[in-house]
MIMIGU-660804 format. One record per residue (C-alpha): x, y, z; residue in three letters. Coordinates in steps of 0.02 Angstrom, whole numbers, padded with zeros to 5 digits, always signed. Layout:
XYZAla...
% end
This chain:
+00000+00000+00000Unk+00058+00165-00054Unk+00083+00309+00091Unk+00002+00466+00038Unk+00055+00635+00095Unk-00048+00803+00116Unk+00017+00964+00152Unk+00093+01034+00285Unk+00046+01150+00407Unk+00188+01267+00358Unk+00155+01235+00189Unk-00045+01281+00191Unk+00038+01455+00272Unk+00162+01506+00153Unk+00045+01458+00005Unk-00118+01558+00114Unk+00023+01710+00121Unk+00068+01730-00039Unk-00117+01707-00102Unk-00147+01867-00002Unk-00007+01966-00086Unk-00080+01906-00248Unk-00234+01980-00182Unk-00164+02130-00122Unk-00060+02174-00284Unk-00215+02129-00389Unk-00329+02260-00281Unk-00187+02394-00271Unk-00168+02363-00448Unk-00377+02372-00496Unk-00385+02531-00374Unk-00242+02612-00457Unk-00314+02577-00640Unk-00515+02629-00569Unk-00411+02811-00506Unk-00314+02842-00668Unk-00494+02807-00739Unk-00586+02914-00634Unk-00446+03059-00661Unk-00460+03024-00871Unk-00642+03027-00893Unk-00673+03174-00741Unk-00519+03292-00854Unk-00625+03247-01031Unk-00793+03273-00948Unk-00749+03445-00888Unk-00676+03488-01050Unk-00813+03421-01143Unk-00953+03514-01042Unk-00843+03702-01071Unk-00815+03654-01252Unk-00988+03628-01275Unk-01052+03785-01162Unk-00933+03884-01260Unk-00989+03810-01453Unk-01172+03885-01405Unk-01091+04046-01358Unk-01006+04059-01495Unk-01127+04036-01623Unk-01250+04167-01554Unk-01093+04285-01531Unk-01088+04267-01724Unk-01253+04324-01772Unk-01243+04478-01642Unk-01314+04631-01717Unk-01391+04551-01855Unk-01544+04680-01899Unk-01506+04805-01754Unk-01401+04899-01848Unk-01389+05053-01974Unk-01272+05163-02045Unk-01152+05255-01902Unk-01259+05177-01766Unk-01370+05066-01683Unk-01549+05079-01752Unk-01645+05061-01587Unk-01586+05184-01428Unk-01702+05093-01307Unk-01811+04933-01340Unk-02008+04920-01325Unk-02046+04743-01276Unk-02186+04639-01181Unk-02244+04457-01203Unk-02393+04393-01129Unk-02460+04546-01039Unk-02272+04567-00953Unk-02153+04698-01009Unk-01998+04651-01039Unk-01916+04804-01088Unk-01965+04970-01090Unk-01860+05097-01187Unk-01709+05020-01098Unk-01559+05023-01214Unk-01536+04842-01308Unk-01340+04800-01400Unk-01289+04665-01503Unk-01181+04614-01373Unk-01164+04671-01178Unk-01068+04622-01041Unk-01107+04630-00856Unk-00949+04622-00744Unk-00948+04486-00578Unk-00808+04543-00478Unk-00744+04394-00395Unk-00871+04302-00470Unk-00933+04249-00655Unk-00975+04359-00789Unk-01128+04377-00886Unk-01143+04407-01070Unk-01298+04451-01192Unk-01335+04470-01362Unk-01471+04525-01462Unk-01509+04508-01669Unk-01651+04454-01766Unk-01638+04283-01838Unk-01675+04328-02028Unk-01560+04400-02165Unk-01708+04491-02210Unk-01712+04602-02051Unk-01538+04685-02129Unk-01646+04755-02275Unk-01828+04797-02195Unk-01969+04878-02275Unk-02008+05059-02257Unk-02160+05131-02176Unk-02240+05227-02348Unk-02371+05317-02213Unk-02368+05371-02041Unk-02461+05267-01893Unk-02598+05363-01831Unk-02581+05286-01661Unk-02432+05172-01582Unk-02558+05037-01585Unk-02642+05061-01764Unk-02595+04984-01923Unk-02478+05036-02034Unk-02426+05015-02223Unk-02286+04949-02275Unk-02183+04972-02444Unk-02137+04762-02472Unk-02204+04626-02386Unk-02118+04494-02452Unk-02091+04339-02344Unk-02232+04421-02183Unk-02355+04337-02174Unk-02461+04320-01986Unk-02346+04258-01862Unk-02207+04344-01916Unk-02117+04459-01787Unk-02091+04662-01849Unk-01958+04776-01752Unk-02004+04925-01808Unk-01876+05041-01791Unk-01888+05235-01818Unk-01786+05319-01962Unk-01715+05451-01861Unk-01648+05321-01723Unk-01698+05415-01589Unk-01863+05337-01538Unk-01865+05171-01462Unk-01903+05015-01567Unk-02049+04900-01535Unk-02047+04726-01587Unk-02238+04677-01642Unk-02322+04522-01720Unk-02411+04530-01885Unk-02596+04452-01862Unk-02650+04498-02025Unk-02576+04551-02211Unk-02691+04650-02328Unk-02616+04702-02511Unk-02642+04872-02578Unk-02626+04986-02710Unk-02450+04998-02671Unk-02369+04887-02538Unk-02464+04823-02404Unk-02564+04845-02220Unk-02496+04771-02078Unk-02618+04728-01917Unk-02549+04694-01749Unk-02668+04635-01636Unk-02683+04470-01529Unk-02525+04360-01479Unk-02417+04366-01340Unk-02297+04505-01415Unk-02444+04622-01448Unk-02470+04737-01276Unk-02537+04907-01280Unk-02448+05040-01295Unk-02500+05110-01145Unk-02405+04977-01051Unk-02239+05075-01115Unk-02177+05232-01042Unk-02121+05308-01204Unk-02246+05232-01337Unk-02208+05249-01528Unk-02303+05285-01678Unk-02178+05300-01808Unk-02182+05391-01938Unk-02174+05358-02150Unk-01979+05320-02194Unk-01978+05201-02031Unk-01915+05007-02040Unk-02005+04866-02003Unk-01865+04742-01995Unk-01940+04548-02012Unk-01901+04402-01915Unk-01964+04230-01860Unk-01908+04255-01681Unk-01805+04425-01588Unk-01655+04334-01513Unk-01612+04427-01338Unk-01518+04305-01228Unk-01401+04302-01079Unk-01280+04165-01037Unk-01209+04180-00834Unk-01172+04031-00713Unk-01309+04003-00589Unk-01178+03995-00418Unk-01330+03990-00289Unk-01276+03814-00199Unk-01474+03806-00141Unk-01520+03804-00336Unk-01554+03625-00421Unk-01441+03705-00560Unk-01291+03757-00476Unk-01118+03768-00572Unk-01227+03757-00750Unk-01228+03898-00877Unk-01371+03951-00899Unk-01463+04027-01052Unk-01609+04165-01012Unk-01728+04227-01121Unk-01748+04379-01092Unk-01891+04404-01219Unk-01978+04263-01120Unk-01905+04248-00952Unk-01863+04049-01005Unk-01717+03983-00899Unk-01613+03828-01002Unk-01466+03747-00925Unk-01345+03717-01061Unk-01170+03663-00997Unk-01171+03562-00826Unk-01031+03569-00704Unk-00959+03769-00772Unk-00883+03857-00597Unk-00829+04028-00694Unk-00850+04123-00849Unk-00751+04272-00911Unk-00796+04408-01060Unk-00692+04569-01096Unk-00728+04702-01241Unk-00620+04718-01379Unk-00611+04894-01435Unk-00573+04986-01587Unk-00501+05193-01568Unk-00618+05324-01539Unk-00698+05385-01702Unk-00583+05517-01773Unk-00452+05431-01711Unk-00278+05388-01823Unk-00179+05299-01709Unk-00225+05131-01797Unk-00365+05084-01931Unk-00537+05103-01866Unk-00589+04911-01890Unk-00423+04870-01787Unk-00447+04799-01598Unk-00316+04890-01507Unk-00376+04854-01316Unk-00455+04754-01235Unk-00548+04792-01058Unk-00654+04715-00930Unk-00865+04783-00909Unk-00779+04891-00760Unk-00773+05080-00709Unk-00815+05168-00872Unk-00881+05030-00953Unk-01002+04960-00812Unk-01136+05085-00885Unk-01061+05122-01063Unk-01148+05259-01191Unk-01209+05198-01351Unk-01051+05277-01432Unk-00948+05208-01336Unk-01042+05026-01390Unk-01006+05057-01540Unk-00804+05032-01517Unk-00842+04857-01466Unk-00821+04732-01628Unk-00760+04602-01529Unk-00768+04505-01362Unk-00670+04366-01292Unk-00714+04233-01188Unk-00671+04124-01049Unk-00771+03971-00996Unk-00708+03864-00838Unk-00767+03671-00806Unk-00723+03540-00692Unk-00751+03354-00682Unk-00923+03306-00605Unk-00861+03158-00481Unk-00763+03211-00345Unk-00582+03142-00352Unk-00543+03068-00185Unk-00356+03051-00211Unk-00346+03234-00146Unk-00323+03306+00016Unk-00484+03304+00126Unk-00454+03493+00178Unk-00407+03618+00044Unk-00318+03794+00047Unk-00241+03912-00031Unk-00100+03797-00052Unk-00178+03633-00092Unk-00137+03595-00287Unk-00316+03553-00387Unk-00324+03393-00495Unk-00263+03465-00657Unk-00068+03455-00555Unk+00015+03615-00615Unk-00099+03721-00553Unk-00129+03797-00381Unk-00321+03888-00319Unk-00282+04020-00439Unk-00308+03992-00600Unk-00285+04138-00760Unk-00439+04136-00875Unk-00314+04146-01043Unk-00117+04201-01054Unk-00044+04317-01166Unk+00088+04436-01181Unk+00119+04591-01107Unk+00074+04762-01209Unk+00188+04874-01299Unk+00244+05038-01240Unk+00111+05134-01357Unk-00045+05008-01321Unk-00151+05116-01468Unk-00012+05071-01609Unk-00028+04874-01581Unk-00146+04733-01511Unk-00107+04696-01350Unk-00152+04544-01275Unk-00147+04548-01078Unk-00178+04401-00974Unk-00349+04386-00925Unk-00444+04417-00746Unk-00389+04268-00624Unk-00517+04147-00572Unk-00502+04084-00380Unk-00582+03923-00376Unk-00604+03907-00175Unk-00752+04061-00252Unk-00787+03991-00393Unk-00816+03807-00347Unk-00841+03835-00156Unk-00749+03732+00002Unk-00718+03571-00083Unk-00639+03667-00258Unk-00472+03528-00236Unk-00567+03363-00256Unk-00597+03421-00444Unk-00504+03430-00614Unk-00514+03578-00724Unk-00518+03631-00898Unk-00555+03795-00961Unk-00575+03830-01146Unk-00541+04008-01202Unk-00588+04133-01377Unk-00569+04298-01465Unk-00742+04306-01573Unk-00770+04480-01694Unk-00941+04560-01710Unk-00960+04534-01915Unk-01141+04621-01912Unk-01077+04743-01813Unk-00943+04805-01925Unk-01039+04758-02106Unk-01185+04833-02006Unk-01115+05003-01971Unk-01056+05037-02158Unk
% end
């Protein structure tokens, strides 16, 4: 009979041991793989979400001005608007593109066009209104039919515009009646402090829809959309969250020389300057110096990395590695001597993220995406 031997004691041990260092190395390695995971996707997610907050910007910034302007000037001075019963604006002063400075905080930007080619070449009144709320003939109305929105805008540009909705089109002799009554963009005139009834030689500037929107980042912690860029409607009051996870955004002007200036050609962007001191409440002349505005948007990963410290400061370096709580919306190069005979391009405002993002700002990556965009209609506009 053959003797049979198991293991031993000491063997059962050493083989028990080095199972758990298998273990160990195979959970070390599994955690180590799940973190580099966590840190890829969270770095592409927050680029991804200001890429994509900054693509919508982008394209509206584009079509800014589109059928607000006129030769040497804006064509409205103040804005006559109400929809459903609630007045939205009334004579206050409406540009293609605004900015509204946050401090330590985000920025807010808005722009305003018409979203029809055929608002750059409007029809002219042929006859005065006889009232701001009567009807009015019109010298072409090619493509207005009901429905379609007028801004009609007064030839002298010194009267506020009034956008109105066309519930009926009759022909006649020559051109054609307009009647705006009924729909939500219809109000009285009495609802306005400075009502209209423009006069023959006025526009009525067509459009399927008045685009007048502002983009800010909602940072109220007690709101279901905090840290989201948000899109208002200011025609509407409609609130749309359109980029998740956004801590700051950053807008300066960019500003040609004063008319009559020759330091540098007039369509040149010599400076560029934050919506601060002078340009908090800027005049429409001065407006009309801005044909460009650059942006900064700011993102961070939406899962909290817990690789970092568990307190942050001042000190503690966020997840992106190379840089600290500060962070500089874009970089650029410092100005020459004469700042009116070149284009200087200063490094932007700086962006502390213990603000921006609030107590936990190092647990996060971040990515911001950055862009210099001209006003076209502005310029073409203007001619």
């Amino acid at each position: 009979m053959t003797k049979q031997q198991g293991m031993s004691l000491v063997g059962l041990m050493v083989g028990i041991f080095v199972g758990l260092l298998v273990a160990l190395a195979v959970a070390g390695t599994a955690s180590f793989m799940e973190s580099q995971r966590r840190m890829s996707t969270g770095a592409n997610g927050a680029m991804s979400n200001a890429a994509n907050g900054m693509f919508l910007i982008e394209k509206v910034v584009r079509q800014a001005g589109l059928g607000l302007m006129v030769p040497g000037g804006f064509a409205c001075p103040g804005l006559n608007l109400a929809n459903g019963g609630t007045v939205r604006s009334d004579g206050g002063a409406v540009y293609p593109v605004s900015v509204v400075d946050g401090g330590t905080g985000p920025d807010q930007i808005t722009i305003a066009y018409l979203d029809t080619l055929l608002s750059a070449a409007p029809p002219r009144l042929l006859l005065p209104q006889a009232t701001a709320d009567s009807a009015f003939r019109i010298a072409n109305s090619d493509g207005i039919v009901s429905g379609t929105l007028l801004l009609l805008q007064d030839a002298s540009a010194l009267q506020p515009c009034t956008l109105m909705q066309v519930s009926a089109v009759t022909a006649a002799a020559v051109g054609a009646d307009i009647v705006h009554t009924g729909g939500p963009t219809n109000t009285a005139s009495s609802s306005f402090s400075t009502p209209v009834a423009y006069l023959d030689n006025a526009k009525a500037a067509p459009a399927n829809a008045f685009r007048w929107l502002t983009y800010r980042v909602n940072t109220s912690p007690a709101s279901p959309n905090y840290l989201a860029l948000e899109e208002v409607d200011n025609s509407t009051g409609t609130v749309t969250v359109v980029a998740e996870d956004v801590v700051s955004m950053q807008a300066q002007y960019g500003l040609v020389p004063p008319l009559g200036s020759v330091a540098a050609p007039l369509d040149s962007v010599i400076s560029w300057t934050d919506a601060t001191g002078a340009w908090a409440a800027p005049s429409a002349t001065d407006m009309l110096r801005v044909r460009a505005v650059r942006l900064a948007i700011v993102a961070r990963s939406q899962d909290r990395d817990h690789t970092a410290a568990n307190a942050c400061s001042a000190t503690s370096a966020n997840q992106s590695a190379t840089r600290y709580r500060n962070l500089v919306a874009w970089t650029g190069k410092a100005p020459a001597v004469d700042p009116s005979a070149a284009n200087p391009e200063q490094d932007g405002p700086t962006i502390d993220l213990a603000t921006a993002a609030g107590d936990n700002w190092c647990h996060y990556r971040y990515r911001s995406v950055n862009l210099m965009l001209p006003l076209l209609n502005v310029r073409m506009g203007l001619r």
